[in-house]
MDAnalysis code that builds the backbone (N, CA, C; Angstrom):
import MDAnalysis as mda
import numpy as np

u = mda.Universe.empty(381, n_residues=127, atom_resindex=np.repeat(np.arange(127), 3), trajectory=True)
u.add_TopologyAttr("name", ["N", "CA", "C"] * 127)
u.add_TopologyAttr("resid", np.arange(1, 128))
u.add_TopologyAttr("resname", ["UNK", "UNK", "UNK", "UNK", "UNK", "UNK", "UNK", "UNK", "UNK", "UNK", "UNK", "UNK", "UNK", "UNK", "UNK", "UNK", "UNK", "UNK", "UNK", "UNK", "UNK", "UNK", "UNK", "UNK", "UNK", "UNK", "UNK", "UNK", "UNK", "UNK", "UNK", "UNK", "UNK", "UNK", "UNK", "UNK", "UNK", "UNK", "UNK", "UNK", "UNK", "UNK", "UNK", "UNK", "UNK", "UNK", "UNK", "UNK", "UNK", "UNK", "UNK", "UNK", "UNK", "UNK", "UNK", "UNK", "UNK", "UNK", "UNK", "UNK", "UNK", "UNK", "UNK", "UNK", "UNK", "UNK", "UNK", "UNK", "UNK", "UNK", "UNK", "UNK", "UNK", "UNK", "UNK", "UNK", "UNK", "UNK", "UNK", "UNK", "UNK", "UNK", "UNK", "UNK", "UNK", "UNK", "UNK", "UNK", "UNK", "UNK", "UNK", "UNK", "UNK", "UNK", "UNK", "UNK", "UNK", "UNK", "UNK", "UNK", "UNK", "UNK", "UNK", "UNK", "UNK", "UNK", "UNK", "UNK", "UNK", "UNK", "UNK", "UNK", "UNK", "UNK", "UNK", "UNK", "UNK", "UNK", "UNK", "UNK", "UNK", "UNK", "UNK", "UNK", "UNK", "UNK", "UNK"])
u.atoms.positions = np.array([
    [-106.554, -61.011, 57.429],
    [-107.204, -62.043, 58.218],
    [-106.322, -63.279, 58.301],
    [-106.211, -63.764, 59.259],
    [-105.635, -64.918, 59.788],
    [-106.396, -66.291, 58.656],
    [-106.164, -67.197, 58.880],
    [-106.800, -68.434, 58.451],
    [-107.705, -68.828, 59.841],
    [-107.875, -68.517, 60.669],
    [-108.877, -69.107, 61.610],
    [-109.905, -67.855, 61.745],
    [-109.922, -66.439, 60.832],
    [-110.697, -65.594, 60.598],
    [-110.987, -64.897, 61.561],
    [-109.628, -64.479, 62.234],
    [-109.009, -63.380, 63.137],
    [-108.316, -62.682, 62.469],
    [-108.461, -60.939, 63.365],
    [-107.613, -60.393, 62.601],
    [-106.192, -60.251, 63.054],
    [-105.510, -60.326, 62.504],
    [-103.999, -60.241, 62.749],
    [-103.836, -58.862, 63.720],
    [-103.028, -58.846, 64.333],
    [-102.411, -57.745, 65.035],
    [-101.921, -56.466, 64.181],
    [-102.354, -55.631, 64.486],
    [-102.079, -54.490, 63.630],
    [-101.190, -53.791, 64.107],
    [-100.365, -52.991, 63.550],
    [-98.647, -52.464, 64.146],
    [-98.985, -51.229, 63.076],
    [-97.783, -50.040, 63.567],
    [-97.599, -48.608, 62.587],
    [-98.837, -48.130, 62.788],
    [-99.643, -47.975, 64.154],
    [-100.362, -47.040, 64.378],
    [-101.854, -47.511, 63.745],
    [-102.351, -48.743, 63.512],
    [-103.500, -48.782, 63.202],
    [-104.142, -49.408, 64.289],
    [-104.059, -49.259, 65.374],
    [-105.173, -49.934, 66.552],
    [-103.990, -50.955, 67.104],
    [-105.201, -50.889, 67.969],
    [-104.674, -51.656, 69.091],
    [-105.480, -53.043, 69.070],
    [-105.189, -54.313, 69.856],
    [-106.262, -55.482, 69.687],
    [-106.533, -55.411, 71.481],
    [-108.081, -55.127, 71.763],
    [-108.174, -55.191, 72.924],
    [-107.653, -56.280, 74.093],
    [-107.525, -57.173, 73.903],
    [-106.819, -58.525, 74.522],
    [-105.705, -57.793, 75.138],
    [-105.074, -57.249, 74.517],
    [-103.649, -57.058, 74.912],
    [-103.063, -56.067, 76.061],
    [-104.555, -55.512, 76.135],
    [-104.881, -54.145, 77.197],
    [-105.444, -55.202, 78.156],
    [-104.452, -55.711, 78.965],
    [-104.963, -57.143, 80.044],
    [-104.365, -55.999, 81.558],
    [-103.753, -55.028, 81.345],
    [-103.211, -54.954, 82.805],
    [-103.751, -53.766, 83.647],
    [-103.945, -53.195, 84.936],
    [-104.472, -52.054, 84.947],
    [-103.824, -51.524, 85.605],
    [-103.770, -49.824, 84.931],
    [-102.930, -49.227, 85.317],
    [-103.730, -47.647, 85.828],
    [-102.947, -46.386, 86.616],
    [-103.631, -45.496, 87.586],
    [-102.866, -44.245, 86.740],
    [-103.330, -43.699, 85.915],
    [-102.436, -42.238, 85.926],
    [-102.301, -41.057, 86.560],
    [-101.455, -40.567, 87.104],
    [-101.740, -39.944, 87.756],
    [-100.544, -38.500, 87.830],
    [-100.918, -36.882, 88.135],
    [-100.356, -35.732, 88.082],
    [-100.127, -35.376, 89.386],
    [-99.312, -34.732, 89.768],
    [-98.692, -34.146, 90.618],
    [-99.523, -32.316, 90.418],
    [-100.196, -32.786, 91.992],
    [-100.981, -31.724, 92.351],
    [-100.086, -30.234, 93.667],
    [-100.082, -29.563, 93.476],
    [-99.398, -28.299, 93.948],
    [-100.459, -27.477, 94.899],
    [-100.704, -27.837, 96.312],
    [-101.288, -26.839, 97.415],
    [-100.771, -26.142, 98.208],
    [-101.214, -25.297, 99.473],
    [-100.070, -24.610, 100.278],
    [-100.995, -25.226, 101.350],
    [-100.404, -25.369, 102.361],
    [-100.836, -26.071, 103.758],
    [-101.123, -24.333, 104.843],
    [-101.561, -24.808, 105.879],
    [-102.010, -23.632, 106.192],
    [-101.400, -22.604, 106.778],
    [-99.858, -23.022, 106.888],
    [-99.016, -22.439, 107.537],
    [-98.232, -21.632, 106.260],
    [-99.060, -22.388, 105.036],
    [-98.300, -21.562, 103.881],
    [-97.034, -22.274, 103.211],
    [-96.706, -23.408, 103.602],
    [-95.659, -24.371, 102.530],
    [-96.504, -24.855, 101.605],
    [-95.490, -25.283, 100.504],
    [-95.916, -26.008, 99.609],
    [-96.129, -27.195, 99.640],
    [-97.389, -27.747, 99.479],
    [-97.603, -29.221, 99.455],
    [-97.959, -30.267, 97.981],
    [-96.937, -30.688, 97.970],
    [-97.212, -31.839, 96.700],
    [-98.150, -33.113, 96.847],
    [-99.002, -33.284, 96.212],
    [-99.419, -34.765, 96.603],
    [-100.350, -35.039, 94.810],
    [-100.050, -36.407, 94.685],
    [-100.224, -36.891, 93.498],
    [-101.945, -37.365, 93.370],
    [-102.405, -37.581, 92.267],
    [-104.198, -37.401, 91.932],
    [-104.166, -37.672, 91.210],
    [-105.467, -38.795, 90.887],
    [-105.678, -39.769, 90.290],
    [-105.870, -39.324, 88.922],
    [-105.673, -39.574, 87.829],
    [-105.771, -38.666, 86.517],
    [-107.043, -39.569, 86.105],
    [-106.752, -41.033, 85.335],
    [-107.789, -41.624, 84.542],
    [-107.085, -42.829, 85.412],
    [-107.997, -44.329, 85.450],
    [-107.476, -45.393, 85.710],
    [-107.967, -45.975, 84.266],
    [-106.999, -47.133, 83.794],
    [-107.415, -47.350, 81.877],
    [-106.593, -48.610, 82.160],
    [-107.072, -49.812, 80.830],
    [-106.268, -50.571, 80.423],
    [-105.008, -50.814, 79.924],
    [-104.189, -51.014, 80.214],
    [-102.400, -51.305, 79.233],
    [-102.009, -52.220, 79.167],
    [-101.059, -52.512, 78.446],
    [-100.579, -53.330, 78.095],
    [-98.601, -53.407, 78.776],
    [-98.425, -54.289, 80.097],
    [-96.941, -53.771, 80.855],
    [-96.435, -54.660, 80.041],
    [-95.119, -54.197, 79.721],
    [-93.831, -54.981, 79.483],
    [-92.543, -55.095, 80.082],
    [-92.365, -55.446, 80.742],
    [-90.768, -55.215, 81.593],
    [-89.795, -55.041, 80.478],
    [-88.787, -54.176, 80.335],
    [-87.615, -54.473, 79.485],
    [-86.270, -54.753, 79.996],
    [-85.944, -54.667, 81.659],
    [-84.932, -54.734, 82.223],
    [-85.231, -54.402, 83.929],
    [-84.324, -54.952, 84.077],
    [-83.957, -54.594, 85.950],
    [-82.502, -54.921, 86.001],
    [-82.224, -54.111, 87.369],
    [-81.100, -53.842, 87.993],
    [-81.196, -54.089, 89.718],
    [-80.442, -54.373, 90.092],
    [-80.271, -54.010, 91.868],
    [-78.690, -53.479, 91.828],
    [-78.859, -52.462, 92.905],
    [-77.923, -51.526, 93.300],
    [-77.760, -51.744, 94.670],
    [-76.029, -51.220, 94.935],
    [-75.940, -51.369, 96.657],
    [-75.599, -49.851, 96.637],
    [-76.409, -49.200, 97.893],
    [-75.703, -47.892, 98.356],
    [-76.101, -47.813, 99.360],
    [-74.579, -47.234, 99.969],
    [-74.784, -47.218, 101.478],
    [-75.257, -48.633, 102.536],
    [-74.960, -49.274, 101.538],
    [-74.896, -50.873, 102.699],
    [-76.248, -51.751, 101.845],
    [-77.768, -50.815, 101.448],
    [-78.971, -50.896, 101.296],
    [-78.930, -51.724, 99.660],
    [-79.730, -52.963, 99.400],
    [-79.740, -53.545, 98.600],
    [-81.080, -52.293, 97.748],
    [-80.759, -51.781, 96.438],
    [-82.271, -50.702, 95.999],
    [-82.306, -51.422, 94.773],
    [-83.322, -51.855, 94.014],
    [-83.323, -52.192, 92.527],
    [-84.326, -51.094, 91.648],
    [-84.469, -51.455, 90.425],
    [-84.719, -50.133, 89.340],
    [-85.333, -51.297, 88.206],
    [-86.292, -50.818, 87.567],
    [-87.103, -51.684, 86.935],
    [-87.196, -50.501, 85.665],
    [-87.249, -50.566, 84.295],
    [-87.852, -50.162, 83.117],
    [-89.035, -50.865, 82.806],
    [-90.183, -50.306, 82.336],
    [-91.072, -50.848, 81.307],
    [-91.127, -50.244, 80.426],
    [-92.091, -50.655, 79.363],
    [-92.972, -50.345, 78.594],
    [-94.170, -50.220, 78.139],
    [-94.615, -49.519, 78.741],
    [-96.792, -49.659, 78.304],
    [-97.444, -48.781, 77.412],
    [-98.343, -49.964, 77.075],
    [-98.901, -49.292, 75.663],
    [-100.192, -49.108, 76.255],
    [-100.628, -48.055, 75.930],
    [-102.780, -47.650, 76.031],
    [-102.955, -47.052, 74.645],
    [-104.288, -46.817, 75.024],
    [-104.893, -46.218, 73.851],
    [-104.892, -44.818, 73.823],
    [-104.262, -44.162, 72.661],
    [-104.376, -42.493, 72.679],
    [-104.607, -41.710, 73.659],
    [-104.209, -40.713, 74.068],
    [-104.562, -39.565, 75.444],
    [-103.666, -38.559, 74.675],
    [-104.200, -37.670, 74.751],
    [-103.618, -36.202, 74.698],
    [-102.994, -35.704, 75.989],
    [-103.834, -36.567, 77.239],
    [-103.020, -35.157, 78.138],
    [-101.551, -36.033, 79.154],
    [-101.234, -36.985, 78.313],
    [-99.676, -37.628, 79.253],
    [-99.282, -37.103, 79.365],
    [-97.716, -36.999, 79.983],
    [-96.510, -36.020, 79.914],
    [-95.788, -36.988, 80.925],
    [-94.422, -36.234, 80.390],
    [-93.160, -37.168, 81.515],
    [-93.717, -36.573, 82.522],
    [-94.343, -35.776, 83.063],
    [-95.180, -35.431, 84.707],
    [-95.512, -35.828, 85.185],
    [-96.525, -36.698, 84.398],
    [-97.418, -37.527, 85.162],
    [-96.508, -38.970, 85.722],
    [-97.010, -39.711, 86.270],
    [-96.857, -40.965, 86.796],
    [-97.543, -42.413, 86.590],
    [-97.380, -42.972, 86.924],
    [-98.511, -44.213, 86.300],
    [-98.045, -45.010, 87.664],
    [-99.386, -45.584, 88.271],
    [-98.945, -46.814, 89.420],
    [-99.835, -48.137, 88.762],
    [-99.067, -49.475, 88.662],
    [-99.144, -50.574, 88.443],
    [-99.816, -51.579, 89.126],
    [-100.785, -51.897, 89.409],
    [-101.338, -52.631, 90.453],
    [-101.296, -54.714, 89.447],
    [-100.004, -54.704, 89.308],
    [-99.855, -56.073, 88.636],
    [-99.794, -57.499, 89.924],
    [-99.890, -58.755, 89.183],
    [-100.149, -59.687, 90.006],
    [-98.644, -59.702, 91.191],
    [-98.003, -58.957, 91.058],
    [-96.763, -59.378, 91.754],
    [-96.010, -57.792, 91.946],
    [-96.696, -56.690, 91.683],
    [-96.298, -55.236, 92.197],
    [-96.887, -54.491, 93.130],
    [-98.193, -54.696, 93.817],
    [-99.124, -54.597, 94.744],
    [-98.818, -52.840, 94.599],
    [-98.955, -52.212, 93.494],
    [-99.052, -50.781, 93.586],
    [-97.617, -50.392, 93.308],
    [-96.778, -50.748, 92.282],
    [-95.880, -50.435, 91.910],
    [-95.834, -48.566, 91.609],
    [-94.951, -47.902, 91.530],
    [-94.956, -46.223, 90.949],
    [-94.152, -46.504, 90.286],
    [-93.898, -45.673, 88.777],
    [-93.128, -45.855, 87.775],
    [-93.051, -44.264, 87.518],
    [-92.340, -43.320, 87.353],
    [-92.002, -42.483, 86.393],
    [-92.116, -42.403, 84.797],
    [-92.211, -41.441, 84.162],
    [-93.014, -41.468, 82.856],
    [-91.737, -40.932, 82.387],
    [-91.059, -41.630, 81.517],
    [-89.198, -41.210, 80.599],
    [-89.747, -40.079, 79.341],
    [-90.237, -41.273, 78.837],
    [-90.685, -41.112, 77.155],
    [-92.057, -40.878, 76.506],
    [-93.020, -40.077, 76.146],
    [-94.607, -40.185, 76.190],
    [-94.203, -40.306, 73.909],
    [-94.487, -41.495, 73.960],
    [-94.429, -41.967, 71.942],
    [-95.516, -42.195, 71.588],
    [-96.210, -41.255, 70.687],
    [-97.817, -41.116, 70.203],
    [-97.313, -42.250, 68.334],
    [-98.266, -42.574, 68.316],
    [-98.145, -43.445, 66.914],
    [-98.336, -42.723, 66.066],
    [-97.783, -42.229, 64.299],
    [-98.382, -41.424, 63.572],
    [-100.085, -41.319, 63.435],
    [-100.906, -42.253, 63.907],
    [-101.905, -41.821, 63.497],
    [-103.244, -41.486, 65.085],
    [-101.813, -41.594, 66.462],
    [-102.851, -41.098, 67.321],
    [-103.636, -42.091, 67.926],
    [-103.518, -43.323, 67.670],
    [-104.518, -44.289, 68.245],
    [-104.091, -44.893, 69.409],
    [-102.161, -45.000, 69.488],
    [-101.729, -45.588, 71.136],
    [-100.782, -44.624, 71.399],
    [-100.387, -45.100, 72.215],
    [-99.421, -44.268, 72.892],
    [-97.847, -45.426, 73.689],
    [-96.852, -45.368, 73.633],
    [-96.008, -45.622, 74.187],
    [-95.153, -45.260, 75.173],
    [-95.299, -45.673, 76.149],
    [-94.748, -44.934, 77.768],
    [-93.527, -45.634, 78.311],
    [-92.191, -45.006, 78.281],
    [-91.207, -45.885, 78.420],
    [-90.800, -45.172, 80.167],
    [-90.980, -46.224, 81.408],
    [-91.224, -46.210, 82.559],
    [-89.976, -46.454, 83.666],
    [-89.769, -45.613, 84.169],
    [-88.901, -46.368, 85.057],
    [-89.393, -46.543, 86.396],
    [-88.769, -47.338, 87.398],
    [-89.521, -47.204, 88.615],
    [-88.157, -48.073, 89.841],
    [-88.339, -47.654, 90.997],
    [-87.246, -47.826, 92.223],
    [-86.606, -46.916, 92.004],
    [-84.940, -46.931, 92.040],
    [-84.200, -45.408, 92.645],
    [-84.608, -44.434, 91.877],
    [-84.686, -43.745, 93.048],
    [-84.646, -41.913, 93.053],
    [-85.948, -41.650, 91.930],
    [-86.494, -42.539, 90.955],
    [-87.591, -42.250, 89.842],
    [-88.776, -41.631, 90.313],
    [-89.526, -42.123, 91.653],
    [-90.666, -41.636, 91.760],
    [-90.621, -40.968, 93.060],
])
């Protein structure tokens, strides 16, 4: 306990402090149909929409082919899920991404299962 009789932030997998789950985020899998002519059609579906916690850790801008493209990493934390995977996707609806898509790198469960760590990339070629 803090001296103002809060609890301190807990780290190494013992919870999460809800506050910190301020951002909202869309998970989402890549769904596999055939259209009627018989191709394959990809289109992505909504998994869970949940609280996280975004962190930017870096950006880049790239020139190719004349075209200014930039590339963003995060980091977001939620609460436990069993069914992530680098498959899935996550879209960002933050004050300044109006529906960002990020790619899923890294899916890091805490030893005891309570969060999860999603290390994200998003712009070239990622999503």
């Amino acid at each position: 306990m803090e001296a103002n009789g809060r609890n301190q932030e807990t780290t190494g997998g013992q919870g999460m402090r809800a506050g910190r789950l301020r951002h909202r985020i869309t998970i989402q899998k890549n769904e596999q149909s055939r259209s009627p002519m018989g191709s394959v059609i990809n289109k992505w579906q909504d998994v869970a929409e949940v609280w996280a916690e975004v962190q930017p850790i870096s950006g880049r801008e790239l020139v190719a082919s004349g075209a200014v493209l930039s590339e963003a990493t995060v980091r977001i934390w939620l609460r436990y899920r069993d069914d992530i995977t680098t498959t899935n996707r996550i879209v960002y609806q933050g004050a300044s991404t109006h529906g960002k898509t990020f790619a899923i790198v890294a899916v890091i469960p805490d030893p005891k299962h309570t969060r999860l760590e999603l290390l994200c990339k998003g712009g070239v070629k990622y999503v």
